[in-house]
C-alpha positions as a Markdown table, in Angstrom:
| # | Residue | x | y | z |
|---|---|---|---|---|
| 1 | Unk | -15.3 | -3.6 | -7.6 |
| 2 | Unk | -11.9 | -4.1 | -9.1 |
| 3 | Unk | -9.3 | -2.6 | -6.7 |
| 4 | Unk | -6.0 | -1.7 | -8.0 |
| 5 | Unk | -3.5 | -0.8 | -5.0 |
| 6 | Unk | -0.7 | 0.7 | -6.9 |
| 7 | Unk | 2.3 | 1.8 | -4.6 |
| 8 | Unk | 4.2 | 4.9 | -5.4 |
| 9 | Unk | 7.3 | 5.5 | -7.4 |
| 10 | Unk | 10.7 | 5.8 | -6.0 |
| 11 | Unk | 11.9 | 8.1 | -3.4 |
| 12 | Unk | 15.3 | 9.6 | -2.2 |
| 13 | Unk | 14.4 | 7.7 | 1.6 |
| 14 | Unk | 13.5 | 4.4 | -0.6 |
| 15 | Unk | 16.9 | 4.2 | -1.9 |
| 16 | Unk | 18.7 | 4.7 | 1.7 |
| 17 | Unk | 16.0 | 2.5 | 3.1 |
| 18 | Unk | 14.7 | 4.0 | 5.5 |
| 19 | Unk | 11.1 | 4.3 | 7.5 |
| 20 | Unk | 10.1 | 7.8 | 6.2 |
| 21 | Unk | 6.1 | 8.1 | 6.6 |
| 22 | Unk | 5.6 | 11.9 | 7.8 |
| 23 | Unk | 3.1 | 14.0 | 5.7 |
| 24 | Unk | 3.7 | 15.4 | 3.5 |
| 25 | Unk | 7.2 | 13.6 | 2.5 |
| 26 | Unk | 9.7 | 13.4 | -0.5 |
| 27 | Unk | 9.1 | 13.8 | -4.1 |
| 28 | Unk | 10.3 | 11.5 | -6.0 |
| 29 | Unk | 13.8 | 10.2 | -7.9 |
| 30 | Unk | 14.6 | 10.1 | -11.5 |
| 31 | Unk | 13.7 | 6.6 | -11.7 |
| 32 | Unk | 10.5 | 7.0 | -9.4 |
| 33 | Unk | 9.4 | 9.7 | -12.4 |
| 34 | Unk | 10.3 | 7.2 | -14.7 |
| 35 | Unk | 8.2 | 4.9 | -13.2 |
| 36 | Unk | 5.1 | 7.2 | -12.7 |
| 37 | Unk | 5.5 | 7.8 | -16.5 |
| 38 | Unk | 5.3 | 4.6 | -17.3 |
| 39 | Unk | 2.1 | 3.7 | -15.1 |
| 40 | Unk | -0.5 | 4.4 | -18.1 |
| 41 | Unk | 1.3 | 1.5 | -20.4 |
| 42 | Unk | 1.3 | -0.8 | -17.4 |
| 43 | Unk | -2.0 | -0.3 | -16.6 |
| 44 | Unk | -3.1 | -0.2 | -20.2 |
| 45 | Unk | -5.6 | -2.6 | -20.2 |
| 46 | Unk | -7.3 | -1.6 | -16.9 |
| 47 | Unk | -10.6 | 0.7 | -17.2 |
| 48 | Unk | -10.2 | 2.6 | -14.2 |
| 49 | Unk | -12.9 | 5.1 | -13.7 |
| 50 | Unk | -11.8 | 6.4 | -10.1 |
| 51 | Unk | -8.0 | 7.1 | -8.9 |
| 52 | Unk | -7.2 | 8.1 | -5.5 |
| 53 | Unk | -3.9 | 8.8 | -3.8 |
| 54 | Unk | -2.9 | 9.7 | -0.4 |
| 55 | Unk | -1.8 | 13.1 | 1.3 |
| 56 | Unk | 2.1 | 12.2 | 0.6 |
| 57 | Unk | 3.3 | 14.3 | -2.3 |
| 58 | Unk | 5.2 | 10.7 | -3.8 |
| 59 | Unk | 1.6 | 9.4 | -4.3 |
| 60 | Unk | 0.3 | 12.5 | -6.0 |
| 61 | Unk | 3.3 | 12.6 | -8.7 |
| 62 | Unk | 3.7 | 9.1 | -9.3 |
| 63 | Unk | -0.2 | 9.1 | -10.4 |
| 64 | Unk | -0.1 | 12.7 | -12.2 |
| 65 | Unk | 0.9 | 10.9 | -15.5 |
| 66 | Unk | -2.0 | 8.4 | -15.5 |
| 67 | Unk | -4.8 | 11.4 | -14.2 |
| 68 | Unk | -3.3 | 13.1 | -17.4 |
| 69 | Unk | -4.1 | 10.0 | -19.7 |
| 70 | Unk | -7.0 | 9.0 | -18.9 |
| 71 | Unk | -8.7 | 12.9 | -18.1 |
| 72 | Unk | -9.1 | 11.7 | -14.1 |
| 73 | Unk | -10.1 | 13.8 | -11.2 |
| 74 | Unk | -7.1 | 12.4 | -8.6 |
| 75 | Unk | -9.2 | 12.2 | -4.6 |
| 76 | Unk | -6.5 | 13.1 | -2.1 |
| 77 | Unk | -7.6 | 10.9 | 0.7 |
| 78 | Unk | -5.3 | 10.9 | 4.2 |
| 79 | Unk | -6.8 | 7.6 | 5.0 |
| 80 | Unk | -4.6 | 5.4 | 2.4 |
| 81 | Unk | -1.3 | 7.2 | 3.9 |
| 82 | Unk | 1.6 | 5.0 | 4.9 |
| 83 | Unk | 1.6 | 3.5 | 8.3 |
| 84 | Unk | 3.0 | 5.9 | 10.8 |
| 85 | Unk | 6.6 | 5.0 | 12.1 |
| 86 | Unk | 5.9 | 7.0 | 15.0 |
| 87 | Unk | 9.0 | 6.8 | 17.1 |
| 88 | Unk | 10.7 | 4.9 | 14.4 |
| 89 | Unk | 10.2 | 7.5 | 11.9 |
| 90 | Unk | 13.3 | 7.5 | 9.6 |
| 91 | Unk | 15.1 | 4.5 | 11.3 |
| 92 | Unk | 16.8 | 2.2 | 9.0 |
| 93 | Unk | 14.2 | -0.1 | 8.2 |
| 94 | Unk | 17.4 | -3.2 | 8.1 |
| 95 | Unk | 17.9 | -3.0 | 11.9 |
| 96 | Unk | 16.4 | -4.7 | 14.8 |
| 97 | Unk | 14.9 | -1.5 | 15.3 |
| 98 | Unk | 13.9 | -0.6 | 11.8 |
| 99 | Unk | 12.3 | -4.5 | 11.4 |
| 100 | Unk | 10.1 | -3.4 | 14.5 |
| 101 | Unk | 7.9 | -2.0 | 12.1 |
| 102 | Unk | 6.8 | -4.4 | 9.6 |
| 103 | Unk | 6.4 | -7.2 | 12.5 |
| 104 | Unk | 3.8 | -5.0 | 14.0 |
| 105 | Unk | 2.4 | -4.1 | 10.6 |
| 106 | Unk | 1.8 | -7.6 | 10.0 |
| 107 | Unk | 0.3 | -8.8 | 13.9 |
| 108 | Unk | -2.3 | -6.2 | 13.2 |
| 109 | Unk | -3.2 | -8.6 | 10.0 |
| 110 | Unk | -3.1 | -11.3 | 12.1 |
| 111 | Unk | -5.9 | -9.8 | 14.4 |
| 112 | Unk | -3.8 | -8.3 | 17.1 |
| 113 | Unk | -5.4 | -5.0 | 16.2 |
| 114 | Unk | -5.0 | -3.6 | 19.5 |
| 115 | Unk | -1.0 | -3.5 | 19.4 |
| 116 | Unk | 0.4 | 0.1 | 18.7 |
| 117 | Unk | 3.3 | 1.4 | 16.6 |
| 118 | Unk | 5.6 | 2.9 | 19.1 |
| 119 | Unk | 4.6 | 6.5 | 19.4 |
| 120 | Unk | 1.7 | 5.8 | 16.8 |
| 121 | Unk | -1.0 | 4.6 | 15.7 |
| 122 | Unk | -2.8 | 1.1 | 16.3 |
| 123 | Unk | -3.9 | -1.5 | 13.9 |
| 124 | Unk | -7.6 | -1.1 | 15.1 |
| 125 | Unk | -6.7 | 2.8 | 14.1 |
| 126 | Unk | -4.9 | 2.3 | 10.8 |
| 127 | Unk | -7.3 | -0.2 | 9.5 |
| 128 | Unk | -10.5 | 2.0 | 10.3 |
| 129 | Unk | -8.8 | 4.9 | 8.1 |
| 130 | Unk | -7.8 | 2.6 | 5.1 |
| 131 | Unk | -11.1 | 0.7 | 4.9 |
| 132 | Unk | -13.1 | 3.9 | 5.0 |
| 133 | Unk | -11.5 | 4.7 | 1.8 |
| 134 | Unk | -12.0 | 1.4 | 0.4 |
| 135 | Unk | -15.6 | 1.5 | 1.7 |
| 136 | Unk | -16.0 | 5.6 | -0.4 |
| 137 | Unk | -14.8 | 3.8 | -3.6 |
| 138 | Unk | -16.9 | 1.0 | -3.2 |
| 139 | Unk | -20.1 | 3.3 | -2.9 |
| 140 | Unk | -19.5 | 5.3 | -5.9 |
| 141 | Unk | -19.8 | 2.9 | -8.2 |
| 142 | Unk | -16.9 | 2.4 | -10.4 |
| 143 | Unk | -16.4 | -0.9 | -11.8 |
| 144 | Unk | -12.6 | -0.2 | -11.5 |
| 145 | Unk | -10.5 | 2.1 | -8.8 |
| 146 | Unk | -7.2 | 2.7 | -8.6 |
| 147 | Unk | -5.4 | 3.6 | -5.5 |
| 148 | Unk | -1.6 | 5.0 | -5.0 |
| 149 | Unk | -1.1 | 4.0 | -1.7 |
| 150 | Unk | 2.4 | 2.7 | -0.1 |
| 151 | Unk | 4.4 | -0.1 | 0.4 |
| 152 | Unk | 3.2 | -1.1 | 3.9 |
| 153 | Unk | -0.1 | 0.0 | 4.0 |
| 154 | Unk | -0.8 | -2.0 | 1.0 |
| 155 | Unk | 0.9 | -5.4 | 1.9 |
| 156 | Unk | -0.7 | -5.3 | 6.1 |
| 157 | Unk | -4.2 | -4.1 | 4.7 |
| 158 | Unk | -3.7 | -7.2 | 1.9 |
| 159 | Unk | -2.9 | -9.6 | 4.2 |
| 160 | Unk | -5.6 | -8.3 | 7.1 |
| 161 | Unk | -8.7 | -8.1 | 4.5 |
| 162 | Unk | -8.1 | -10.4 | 1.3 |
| 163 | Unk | -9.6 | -13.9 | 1.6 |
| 164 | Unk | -6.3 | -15.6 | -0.2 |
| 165 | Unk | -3.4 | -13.6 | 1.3 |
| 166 | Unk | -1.9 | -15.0 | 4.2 |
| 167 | Unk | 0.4 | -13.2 | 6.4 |
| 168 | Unk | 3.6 | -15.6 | 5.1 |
| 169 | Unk | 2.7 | -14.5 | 1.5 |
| 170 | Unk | 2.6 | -10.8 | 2.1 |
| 171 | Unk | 5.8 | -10.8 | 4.4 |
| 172 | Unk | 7.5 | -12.9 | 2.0 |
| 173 | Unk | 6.4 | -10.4 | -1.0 |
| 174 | Unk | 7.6 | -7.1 | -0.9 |
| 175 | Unk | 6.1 | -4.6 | -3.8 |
| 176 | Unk | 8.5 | -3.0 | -5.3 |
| 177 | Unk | 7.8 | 0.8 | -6.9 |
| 178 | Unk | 4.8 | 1.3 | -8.8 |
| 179 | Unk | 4.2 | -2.5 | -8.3 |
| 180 | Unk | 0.3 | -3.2 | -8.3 |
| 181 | Unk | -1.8 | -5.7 | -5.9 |
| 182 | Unk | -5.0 | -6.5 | -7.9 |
| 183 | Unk | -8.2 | -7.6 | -6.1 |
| 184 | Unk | -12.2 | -8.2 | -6.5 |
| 185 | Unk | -14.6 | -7.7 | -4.4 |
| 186 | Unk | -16.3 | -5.7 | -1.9 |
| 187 | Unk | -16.2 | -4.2 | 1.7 |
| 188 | Unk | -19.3 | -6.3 | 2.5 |
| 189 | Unk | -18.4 | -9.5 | 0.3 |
| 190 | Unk | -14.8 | -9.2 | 1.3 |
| 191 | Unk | -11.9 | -9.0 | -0.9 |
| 192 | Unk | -9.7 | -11.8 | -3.0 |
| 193 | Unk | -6.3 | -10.9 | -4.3 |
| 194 | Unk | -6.4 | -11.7 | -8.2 |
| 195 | Unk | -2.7 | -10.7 | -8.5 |
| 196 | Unk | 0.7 | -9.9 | -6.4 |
| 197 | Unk | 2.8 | -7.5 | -9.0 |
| 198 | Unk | 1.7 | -9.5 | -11.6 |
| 199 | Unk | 2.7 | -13.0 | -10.0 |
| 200 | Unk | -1.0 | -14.9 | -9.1 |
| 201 | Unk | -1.3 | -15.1 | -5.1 |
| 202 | Unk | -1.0 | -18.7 | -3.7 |
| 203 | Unk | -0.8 | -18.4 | -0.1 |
| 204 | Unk | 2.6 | -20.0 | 1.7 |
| 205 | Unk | 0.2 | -21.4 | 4.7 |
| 206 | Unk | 0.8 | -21.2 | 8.5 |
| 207 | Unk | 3.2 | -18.7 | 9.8 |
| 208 | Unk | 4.0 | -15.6 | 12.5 |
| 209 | Unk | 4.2 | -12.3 | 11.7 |
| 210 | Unk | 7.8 | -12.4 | 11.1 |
| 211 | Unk | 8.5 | -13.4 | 8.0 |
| 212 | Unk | 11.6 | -12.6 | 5.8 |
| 213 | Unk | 12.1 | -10.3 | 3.3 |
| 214 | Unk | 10.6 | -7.5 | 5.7 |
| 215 | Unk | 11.1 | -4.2 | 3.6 |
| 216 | Unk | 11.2 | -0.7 | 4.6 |
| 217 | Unk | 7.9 | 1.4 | 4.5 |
| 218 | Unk | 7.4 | 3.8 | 2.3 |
């Protein structure tokens, strides 16, 4: 399976940076329409045959315009949601605070599954509900799916499940709007990242779970 793991088009809580993951959660900005509308020219040369999004309504309008082009059921699935801030919920995601967030993000990648968002949910938790999802694409057989996940949820499940994507890389990366993670494989094979927002992955090699460049879920 080809995965496409496209995260959403700008929100007003994007721009003021902060850790907004509640359900059902902004629409989006002028420029995050802009960006949904131009998602079917980006992904132009990719024959998707299945599209999911999550239960945030930034998901469903960034991937209205491509459903439209292409003539695409969209599958509303809660399991590729954003990770929950829990008690950080709409923190700035710049402060000590705020930074919380990501760092746990990426130590459930690194296998400490059992750690828990404070007041949320666990890696062990968020991981089951996002490779469920993966694992219902994978079994209806289309060659291509794309997903309209978020910014978090797509770099920790990256770094904890592709073969080439080490924790350094995906902390170091952030994906902007509508930026796309491309991978191949399978839930049973395992997964290798083919490309990073259209940059080719090369892992950066050894390193914590607190990398730079930490941004803000979403």
């Amino acid at each position: 399976m080809r995965l496409l793991l496209v995260r959403h088009g700008q929100t007003p809580t994007n721009v003021d940076y902060l850790l907004d993951t509640a359900v059902p959660g902004p629409g989006l900005t002028a420029l995050g329409e802009a960006q949904a509308a131009a998602l079917p020219e980006a992904l132009t040369g990719e024959d998707i045959e299945a599209l999911y999004v999550s239960t945030l309504l930034r998901t469903q309008l960034t991937a209205a315009p491509l459903a439209a082009a292409r003539g695409l059921d969209v599958i509303v699935r809660d399991g590729i949601r954003e990770i929950a801030a829990g008690d950080l919920e709409m923190l700035p995601g710049d402060t000590d605070q705020g930074e919380l967030y990501m760092r746990t993000a990426f130590s459930w990648a690194a296998g400490d599954t059992g750690l828990r968002m404070p007041g949320g949910e666990s890696g062990a938790e968020f991981l089951a509900r996002y490779d469920a999802v993966i694992e219902e694409a994978a079994r209806s057989g289309a060659g291509t799916v794309a997903m309209v996940s978020h910014g978090a949820a797509i770099r920790s499940w990256t770094a904890a499940r592709a073969d080439n994507v080490d924790i350094a890389f995906a902390a170091a990366h952030r994906l902007d709007n509508t930026g796309v993670v491309v991978l191949e494989g399978s839930p049973t094979d395992g997964f290798k990242a083919l490309s990073w927002a259209g940059a080719s992955v090369a892992p950066a090699g050894e390193g914590g779970p607190t990398g730079e460049a930490l941004d803000a879920a979403g």
